[in-house]
C-alpha positions as CSV (number, residue, x, y, z in Angstrom):
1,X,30.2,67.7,-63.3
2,X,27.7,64.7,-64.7
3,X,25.0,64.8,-61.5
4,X,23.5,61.7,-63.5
5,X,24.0,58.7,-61.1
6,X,24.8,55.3,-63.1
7,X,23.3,52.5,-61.2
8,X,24.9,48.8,-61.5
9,X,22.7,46.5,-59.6
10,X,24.2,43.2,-57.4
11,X,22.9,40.1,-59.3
12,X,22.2,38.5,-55.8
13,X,21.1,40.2,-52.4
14,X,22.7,38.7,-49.2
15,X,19.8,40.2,-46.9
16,X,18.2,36.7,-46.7
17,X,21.4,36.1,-44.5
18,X,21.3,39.5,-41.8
19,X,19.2,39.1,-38.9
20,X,17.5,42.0,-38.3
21,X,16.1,41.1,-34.9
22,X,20.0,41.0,-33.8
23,X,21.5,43.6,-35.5
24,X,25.2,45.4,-34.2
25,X,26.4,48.6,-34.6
26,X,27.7,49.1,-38.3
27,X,29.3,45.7,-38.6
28,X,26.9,44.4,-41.5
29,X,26.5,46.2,-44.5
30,X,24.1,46.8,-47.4
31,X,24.3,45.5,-50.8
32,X,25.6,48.3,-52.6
33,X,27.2,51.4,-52.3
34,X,27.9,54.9,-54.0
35,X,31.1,56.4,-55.3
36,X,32.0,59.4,-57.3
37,X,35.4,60.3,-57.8
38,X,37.4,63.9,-57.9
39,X,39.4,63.9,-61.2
40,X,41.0,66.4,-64.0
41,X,39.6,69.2,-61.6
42,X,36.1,67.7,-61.9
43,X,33.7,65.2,-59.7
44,X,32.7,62.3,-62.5
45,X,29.2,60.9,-62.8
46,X,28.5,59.3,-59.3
47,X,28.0,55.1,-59.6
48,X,25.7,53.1,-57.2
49,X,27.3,49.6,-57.3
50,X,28.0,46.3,-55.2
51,X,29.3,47.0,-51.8
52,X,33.0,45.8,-52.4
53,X,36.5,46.4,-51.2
54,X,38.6,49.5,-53.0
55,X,41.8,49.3,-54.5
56,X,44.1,51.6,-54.3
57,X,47.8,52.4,-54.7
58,X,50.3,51.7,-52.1
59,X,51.1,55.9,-52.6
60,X,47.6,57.2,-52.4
61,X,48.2,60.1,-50.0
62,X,45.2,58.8,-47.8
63,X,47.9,56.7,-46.8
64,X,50.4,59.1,-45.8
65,X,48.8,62.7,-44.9
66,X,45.4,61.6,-43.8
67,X,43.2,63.7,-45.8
68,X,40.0,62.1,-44.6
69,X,36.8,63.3,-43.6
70,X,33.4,61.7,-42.7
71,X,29.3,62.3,-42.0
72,X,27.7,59.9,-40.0
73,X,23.8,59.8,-40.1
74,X,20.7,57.3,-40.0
75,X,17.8,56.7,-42.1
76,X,14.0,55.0,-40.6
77,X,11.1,53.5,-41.7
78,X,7.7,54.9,-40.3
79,X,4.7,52.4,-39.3
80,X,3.7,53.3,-42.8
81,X,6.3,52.1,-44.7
82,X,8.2,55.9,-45.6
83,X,11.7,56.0,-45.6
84,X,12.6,59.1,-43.6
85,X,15.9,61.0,-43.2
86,X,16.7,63.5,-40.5
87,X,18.4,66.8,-41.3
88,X,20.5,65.6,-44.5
89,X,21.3,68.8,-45.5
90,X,23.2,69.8,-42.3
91,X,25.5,66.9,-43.1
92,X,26.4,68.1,-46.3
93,X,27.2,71.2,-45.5
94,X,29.1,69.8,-42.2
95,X,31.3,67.3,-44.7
96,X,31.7,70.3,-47.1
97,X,33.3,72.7,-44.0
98,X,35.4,69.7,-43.1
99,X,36.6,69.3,-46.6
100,X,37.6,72.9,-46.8
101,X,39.9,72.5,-43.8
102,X,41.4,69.6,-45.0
103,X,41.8,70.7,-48.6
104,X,39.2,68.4,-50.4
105,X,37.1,69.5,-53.1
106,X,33.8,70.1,-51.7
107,X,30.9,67.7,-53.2
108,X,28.3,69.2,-54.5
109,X,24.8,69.3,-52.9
110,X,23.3,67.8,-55.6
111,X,25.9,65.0,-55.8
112,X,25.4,64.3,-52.0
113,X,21.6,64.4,-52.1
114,X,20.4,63.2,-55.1
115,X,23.0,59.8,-54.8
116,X,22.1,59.3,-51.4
117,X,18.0,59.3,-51.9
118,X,19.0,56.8,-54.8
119,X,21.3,54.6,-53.0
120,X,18.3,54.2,-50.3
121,X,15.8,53.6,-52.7
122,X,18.1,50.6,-54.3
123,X,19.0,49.1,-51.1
124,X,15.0,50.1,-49.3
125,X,14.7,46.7,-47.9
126,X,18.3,47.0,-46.0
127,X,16.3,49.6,-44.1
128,X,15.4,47.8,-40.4
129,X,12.0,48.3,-39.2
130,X,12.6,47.1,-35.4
131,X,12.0,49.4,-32.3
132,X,15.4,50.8,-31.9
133,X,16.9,49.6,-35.0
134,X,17.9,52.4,-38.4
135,X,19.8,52.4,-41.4
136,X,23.4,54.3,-40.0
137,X,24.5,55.9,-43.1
138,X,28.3,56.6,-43.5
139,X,29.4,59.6,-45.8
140,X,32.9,60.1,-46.4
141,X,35.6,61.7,-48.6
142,X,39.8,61.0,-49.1
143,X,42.6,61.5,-50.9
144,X,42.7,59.0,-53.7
145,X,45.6,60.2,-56.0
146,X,49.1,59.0,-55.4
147,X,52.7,59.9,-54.6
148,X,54.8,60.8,-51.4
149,X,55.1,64.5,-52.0
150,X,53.4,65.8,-48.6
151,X,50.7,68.0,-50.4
152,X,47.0,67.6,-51.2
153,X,46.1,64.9,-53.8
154,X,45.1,65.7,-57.2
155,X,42.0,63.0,-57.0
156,X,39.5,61.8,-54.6
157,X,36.5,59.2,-53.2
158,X,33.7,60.1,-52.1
159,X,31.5,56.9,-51.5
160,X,28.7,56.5,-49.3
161,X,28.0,53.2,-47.1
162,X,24.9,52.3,-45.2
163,X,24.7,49.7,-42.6
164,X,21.6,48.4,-40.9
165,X,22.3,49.2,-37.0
166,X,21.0,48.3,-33.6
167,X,21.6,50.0,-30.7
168,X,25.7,52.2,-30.5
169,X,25.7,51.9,-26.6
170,X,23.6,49.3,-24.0
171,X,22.8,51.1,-21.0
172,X,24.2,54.0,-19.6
173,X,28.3,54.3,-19.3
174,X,31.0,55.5,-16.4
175,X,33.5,57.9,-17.9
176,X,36.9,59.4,-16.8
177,X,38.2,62.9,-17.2
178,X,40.8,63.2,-19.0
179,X,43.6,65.5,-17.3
180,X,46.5,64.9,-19.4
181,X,45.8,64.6,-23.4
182,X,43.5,66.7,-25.5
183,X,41.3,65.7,-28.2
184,X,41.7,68.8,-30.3
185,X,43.5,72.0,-30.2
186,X,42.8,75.9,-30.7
187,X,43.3,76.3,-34.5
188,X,43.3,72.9,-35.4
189,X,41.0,70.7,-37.0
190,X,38.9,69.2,-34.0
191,X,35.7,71.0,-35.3
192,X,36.1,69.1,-38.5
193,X,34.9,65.0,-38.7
194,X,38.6,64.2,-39.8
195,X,39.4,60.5,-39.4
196,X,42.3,61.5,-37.4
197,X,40.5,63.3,-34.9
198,X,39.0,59.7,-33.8
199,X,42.9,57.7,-33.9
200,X,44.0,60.3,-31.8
201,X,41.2,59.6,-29.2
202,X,41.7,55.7,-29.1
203,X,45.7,55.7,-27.1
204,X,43.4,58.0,-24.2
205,X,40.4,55.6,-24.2
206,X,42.1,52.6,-24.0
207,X,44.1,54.2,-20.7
208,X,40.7,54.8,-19.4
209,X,38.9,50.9,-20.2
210,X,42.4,49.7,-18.4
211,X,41.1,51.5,-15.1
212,X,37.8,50.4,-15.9
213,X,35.7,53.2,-17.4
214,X,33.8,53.0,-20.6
215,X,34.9,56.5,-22.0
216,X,36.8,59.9,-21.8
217,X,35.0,63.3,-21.0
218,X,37.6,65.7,-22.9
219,X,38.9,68.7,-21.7
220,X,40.2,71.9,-23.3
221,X,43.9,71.4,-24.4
222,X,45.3,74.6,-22.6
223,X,44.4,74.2,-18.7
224,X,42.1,70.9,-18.9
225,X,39.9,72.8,-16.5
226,X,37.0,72.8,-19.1
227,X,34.7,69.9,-19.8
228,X,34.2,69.7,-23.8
229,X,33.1,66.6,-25.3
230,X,32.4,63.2,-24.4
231,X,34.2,60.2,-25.8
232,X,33.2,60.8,-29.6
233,X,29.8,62.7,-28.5
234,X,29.2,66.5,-27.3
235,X,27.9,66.2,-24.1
236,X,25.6,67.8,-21.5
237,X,25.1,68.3,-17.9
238,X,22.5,68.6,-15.6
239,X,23.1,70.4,-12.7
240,X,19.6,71.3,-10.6
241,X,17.2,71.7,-13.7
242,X,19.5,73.7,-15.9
243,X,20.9,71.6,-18.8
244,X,24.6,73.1,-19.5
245,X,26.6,72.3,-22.7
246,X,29.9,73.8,-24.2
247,X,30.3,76.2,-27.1
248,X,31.4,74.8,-30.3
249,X,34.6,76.5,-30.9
250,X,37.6,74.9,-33.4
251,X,38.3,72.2,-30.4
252,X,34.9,71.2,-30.1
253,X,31.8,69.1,-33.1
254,X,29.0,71.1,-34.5
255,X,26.6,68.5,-33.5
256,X,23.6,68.2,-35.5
257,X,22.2,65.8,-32.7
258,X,23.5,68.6,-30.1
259,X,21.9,71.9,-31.8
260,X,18.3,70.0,-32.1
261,X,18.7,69.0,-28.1
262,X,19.2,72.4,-27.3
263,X,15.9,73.9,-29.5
264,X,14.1,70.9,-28.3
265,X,14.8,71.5,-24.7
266,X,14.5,75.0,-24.7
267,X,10.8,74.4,-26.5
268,X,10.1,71.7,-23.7
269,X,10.7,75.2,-20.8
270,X,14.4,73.6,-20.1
271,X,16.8,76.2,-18.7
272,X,18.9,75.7,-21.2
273,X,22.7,77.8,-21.0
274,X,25.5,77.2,-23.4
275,X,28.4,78.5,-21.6
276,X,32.2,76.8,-20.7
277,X,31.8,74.7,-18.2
278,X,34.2,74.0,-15.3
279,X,35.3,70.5,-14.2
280,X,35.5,71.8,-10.5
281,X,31.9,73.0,-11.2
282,X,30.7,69.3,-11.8
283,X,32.6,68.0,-9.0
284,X,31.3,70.4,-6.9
285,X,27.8,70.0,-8.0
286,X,28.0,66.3,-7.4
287,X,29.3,66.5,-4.2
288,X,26.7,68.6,-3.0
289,X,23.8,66.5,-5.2
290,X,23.1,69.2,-7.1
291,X,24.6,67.3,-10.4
292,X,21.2,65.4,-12.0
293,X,22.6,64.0,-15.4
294,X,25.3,63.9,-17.6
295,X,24.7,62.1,-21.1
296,X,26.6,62.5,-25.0
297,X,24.7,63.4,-28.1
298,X,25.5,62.0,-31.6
299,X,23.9,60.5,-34.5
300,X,25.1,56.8,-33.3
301,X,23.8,56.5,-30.0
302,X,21.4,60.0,-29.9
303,X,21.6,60.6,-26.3
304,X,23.6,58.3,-24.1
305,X,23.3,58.5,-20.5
306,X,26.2,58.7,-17.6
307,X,26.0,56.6,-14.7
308,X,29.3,58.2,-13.1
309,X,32.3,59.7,-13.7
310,X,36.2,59.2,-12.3
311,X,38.5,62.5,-11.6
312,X,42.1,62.7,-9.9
313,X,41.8,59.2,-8.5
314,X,37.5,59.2,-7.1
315,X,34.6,58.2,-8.5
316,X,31.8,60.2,-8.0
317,X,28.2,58.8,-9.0
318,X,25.0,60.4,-10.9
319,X,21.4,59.6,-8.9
320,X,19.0,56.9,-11.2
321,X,16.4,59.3,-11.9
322,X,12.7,58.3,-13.0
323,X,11.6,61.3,-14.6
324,X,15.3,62.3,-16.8
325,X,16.2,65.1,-18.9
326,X,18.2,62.0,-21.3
327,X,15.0,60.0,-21.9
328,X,12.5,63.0,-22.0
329,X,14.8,64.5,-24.8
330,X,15.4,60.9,-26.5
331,X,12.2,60.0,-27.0
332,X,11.0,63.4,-28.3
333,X,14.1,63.5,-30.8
334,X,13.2,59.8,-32.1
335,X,9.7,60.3,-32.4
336,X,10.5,63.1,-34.6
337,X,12.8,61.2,-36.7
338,X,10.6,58.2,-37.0
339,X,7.2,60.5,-37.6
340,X,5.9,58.9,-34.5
341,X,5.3,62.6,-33.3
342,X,4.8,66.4,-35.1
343,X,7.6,67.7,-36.7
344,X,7.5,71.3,-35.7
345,X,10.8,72.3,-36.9
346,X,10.9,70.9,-40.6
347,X,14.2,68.6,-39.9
348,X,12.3,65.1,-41.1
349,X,12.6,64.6,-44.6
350,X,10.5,62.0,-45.9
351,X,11.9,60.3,-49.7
């Protein structure tokens, strides 16, 4: 392994053309990229070039047995001009426990870190400053080598993208839960970010946009009497002033946005319990008004709030509260990540 990184700059930046004051979700994209490839039993020296399609062969087992795995996370600016990552590390070692189910070579820390603090210091000025606004940062490995034999590959990508990014979700959204498919099984690979955790989600979702929800709350696979995740997000519930989220088990994401909640609200005196929770718990709970809030935790959106939530034909909705758990927790997470606050934990890492 070469950790050297080989650095080919673009000849001409096409950031005069982004406006950053209108900025979607990972739709426009940075000026250059990095890759390192898996070969001869070996990662290469990693590159930081133009960001550019791939080519690959029509056999590349990507193609046919789906060994693919992803990180997703964001980078800031402070009001002084530091670039500022949050928790890097506990991406890398995510991607590497994801690789390890899947069969991919693991990527070196070094590799990881040292190409990603370079990639953001070539592309720095990709970096949004605007309230709201980051650098998402996309991570991701597959299967590059070729041929039909179903087996792992013999090579491999791993390239990293960034994307400057507003805002994943507008407002809060209304979710149904789901009572027929699962997103994950016991023993499978749902605790891993494999790419086809996320196809397997979109036939569900799109039965629950046609009935006019925005996303799925998933339930465990056996009984579907157990609330699990939310959409692509881990989620929590509210029910009096106790803050309730689900164990991570093989079904269910080690979210790093999840695990820094749950130290954050247990250091702001939130009763905090991670336990299974019921779905007849959270219908009762909102039929009596005991059920405060329900929101989803990820890198993308951070917290997003629920409005309301469909089961077995009714709609049941959460009060508008002035004084929420979601934006209480938000704002102390984000002002961590953009040094707008101490960072008593050591998660910000400043480049």
């Amino acid at each position: 392994m070469n950790s050297n990184i080989e650095i080919k700059h673009i000849e001409t930046s096409k950031i005069e053309s982004v406006d950053f004051n209108n900025l979607p979700f990972g739709s426009v994209f940075s000026d250059h990229m990095l890759t390192c490839t898996f070969k001869d039993g070996a990662w290469q020296t990693p590159i930081i070039e133009a960001y550019a399609p791939i080519s690959l062969d029509p056999s590349a087992k990507i193609f046919h047995y789906g060994q693919s795995i992803f990180e997703g996370m964001k980078a800031y600016k402070d009001a002084e001009g530091n670039t500022l990552l949050f928790r890097p590390l506990e991406n890398c070692k995510r991607l590497n426990k994801s690789a390890e189910r899947l069969v991919i070579p693991q990527i070196p820390e070094e590799i990881f870190m040292s190409g990603l603090k370079q990639l953001l210091k070539v592309d720095e000025a990709w970096i949004p400053t605007n309230e709201g606004s980051s650098l998402y940062i996309r991570p991701f490995m597959f299967a590059s080598g070729n041929g039909f034999h179903a087996s792992p590959a013999n090579e491999y990508k791993f390239i990293i993208c960034t994307a400057p990014s507003g805002a994943y979700f507008a407002g809060k959204v209304k979710v149904l839960i789901e009572e027929k498919y699962a997103r994950a099984a016991n023993g499978g690979v749902g605790f891993a970010k494999a790419g086809g955790n996320y196809a397997a989600q979109f036939y569900p979702t799109q039965l629950a946009i046609d009935k006019g929800y925005d996303q799925v709350i998933w339930t465990d696979d056996n009984t579907h009497e157990y609330i699990e995740e939310a959409g692509a997000m881990n989620i929590f519930i509210r029910i009096n002033d106790t803050l309730i989220t689900s164990p991570t088990n093989d079904r269910i994401l080690d979210g790093i946005t999840r695990k820094s909640i749950i130290k954050i609200a247990e250091d702001l005196k939130i009763d905090v319990e991670v336990r299974k929770i019921s779905v007849s718990e959270v219908v009762a709970a909102a039929q009596s008004g005991s059920l405060k809030e329900m929101f989803g935790t990820g890198t993308a959106a951070v917290i997003s709030p629920i409005s309301g939530f469909g089961y077995k034909e009714k709609d049941y909705d959460l009060p508008d509260l002035d004084n929420s758990f979601a934006s209480l927790l938000k704002k102390t997470i984000t002002d961590i990540q953009t040094n707008k606050s101490e960072d008593p934990y050591g998660w910000r890492m400043k480049l």
